[in-house]
C-alpha positions as a printed Julia matrix, in Angstrom:
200×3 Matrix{Float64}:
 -19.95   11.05   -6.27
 -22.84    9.06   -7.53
 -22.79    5.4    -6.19
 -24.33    2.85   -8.63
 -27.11    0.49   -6.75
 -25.83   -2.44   -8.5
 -22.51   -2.04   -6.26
 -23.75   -1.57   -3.33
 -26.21   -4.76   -3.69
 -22.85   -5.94   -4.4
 -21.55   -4.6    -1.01
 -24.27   -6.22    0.83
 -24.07   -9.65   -0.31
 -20.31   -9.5    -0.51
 -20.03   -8.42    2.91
 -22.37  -10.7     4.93
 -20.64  -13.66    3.05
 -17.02  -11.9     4.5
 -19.03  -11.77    7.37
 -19.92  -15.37    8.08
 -16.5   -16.31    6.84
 -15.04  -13.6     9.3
 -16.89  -14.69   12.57
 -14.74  -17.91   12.13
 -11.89  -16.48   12.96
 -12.25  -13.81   14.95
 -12.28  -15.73   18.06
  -8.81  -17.0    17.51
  -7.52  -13.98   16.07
  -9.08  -12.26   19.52
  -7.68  -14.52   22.16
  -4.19  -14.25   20.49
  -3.77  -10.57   20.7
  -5.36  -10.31   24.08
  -3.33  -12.65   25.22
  -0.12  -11.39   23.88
  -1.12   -7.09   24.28
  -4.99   -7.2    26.21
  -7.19   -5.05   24.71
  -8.68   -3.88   22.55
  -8.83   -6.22   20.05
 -10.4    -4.0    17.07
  -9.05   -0.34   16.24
 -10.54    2.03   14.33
  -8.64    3.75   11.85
  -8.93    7.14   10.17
  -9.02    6.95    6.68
 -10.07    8.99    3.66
 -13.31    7.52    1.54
 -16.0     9.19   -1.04
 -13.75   12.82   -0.45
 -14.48   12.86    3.38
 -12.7    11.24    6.61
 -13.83    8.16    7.85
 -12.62    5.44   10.26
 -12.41    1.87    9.55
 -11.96   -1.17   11.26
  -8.57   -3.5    11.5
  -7.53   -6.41   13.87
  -4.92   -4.16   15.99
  -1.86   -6.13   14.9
   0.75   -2.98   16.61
   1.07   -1.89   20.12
  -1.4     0.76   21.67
   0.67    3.86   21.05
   1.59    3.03   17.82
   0.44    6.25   16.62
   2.52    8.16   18.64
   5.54    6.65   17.75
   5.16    7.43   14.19
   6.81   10.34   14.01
   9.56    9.24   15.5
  10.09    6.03   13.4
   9.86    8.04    9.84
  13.62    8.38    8.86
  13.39    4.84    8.24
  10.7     5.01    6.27
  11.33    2.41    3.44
   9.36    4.04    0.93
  11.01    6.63   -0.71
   8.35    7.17   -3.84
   5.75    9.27   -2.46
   3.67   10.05    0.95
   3.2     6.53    2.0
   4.99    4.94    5.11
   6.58    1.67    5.65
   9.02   -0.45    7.74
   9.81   -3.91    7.15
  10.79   -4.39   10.73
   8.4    -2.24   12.15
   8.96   -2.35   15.93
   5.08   -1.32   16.36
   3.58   -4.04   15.2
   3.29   -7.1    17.7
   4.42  -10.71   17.07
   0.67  -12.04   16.69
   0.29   -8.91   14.1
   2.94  -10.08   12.3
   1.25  -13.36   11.65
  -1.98  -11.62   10.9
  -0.37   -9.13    8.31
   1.23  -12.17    6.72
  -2.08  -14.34    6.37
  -3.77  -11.02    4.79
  -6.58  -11.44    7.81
  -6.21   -7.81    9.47
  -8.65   -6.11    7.47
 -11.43   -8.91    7.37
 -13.03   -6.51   10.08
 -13.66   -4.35    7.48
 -16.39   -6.48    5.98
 -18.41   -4.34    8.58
 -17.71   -0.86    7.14
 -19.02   -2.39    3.68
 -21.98   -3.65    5.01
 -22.32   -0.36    6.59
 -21.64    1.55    3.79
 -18.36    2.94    4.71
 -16.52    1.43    2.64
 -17.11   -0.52   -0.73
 -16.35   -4.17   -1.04
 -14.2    -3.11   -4.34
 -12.88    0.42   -5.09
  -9.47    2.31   -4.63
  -7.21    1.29   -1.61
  -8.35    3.57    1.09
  -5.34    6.04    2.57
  -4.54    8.16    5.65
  -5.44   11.73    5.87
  -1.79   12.98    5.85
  -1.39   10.92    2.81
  -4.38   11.78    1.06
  -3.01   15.44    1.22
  -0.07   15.02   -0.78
  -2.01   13.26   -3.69
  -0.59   14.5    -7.42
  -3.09   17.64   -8.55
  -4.2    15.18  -11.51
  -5.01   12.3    -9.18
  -7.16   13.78   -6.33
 -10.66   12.4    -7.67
  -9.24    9.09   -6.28
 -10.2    10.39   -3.03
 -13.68   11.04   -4.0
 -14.72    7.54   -5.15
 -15.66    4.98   -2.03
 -12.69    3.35   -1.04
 -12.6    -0.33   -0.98
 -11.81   -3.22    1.05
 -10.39   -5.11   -2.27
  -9.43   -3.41   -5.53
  -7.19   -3.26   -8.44
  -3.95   -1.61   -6.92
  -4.24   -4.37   -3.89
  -4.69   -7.35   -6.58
  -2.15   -6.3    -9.01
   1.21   -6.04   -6.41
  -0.31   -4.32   -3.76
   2.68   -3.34   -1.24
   5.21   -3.81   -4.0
   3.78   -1.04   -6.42
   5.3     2.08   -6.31
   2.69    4.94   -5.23
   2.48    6.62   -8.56
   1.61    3.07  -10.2
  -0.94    2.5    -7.32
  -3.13    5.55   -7.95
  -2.59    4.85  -11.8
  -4.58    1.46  -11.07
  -6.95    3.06   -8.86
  -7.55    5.76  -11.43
  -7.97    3.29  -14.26
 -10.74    1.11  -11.85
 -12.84    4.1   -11.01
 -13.26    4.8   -14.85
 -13.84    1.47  -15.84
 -15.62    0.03  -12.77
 -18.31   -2.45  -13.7
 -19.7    -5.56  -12.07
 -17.83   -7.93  -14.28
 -14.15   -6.0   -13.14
 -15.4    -6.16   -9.19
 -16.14  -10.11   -9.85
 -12.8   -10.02  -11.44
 -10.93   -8.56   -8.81
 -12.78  -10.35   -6.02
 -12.37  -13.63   -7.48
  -8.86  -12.7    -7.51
  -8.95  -11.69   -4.29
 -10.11  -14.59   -2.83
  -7.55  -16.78   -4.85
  -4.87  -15.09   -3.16
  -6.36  -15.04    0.2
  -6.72  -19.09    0.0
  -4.16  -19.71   -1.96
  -1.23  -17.35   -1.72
  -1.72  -15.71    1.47
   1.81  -14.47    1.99
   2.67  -13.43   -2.11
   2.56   -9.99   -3.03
């Protein structure tokens, strides 16, 4: 899928200003989750992006078999609309994770995988494999646009949307994408970052 050069200039100068921001907390967000689980402190996550797997980086906020325990854990799977998983009380994730998920600061890793092109800085919310798979027929070009760090499903309710509504939002970004919206949604962003860290 064609990528427009205005957004990934975009990407750049987004991302090494989420960079600079990010380096300030990274050594506090480190020491706290070696000190609570060791290492590593970063994990690398598979996820689906421009139609193709990638892997993306996250703050490792759950324990270090997390994955293998998700099997298990999915009859209490919250989320009862569609492929996604989620537990309010999800005995993975650590007690320093849970702080992290709260302040929104897991994914400010990512700010590497949009300066390196992995990801965009603003595009559809970026899903697992398994997930990916059980897309509706009519929504699968969501998977072939760049996936983004931000976007319009993560600014508009994020967790709290119901799946269909989330790919509706996605949908509607990827056809109307333009540098005013990704200022829009960024801006956005970045108010409730600062300024409502723990809202929906």
């Amino acid at each position: 899928m064609y990528y427009p050069l205005w957004k990934r200039m975009f990407d750049i100068a987004g991302s090494f200003i989420g960079l600079i921001f990010f380096a300030l907390f990274f050594p506090f967000i480190g020491f706290a989750i070696v000190i609570e689980s060791g290492f590593p402190i970063l994990v690398r996550l598979d996820r689906v992006s421009e139609g193709k797997l990638t892997s993306v980086y996250k703050f490792r906020t759950m324990v270090k078999n997390a994955k293998d325990m998700k099997k298990s854990l999915f009859p209490m799977n919250e989320r009862t609309d569609g492929p996604l998983f989620k537990m309010k009380n999800d005995p993975r994730v650590t007690r320093v994770g849970r702080v992290v998920r709260k302040l929104r600061l897991d994914e400010l890793p990512q700010f590497i995988d949009v300066f390196m092109g992995r990801l965009a800085l603003v595009g559809p919310r970026p899903h697992e494999p398994e997930e990916v798979e059980k897309y509706p027929e009519g929504y699968k070009k969501v998977t072939f646009a760049r996936a983004g760090l931000t976007g319009l499903s993560q600014v508009s309710g994020a967790s709290s949307l119901s799946f269909q509504k989330e790919i509706e939002l996605d949908t509607y970004y990827m056809e109307h994408q333009s540098f005013f919206l990704d200022c829009k949604i960024v801006m956005k962003t970045a108010l409730i970052l600062f300024f409502d860290p723990t809202g929906v």
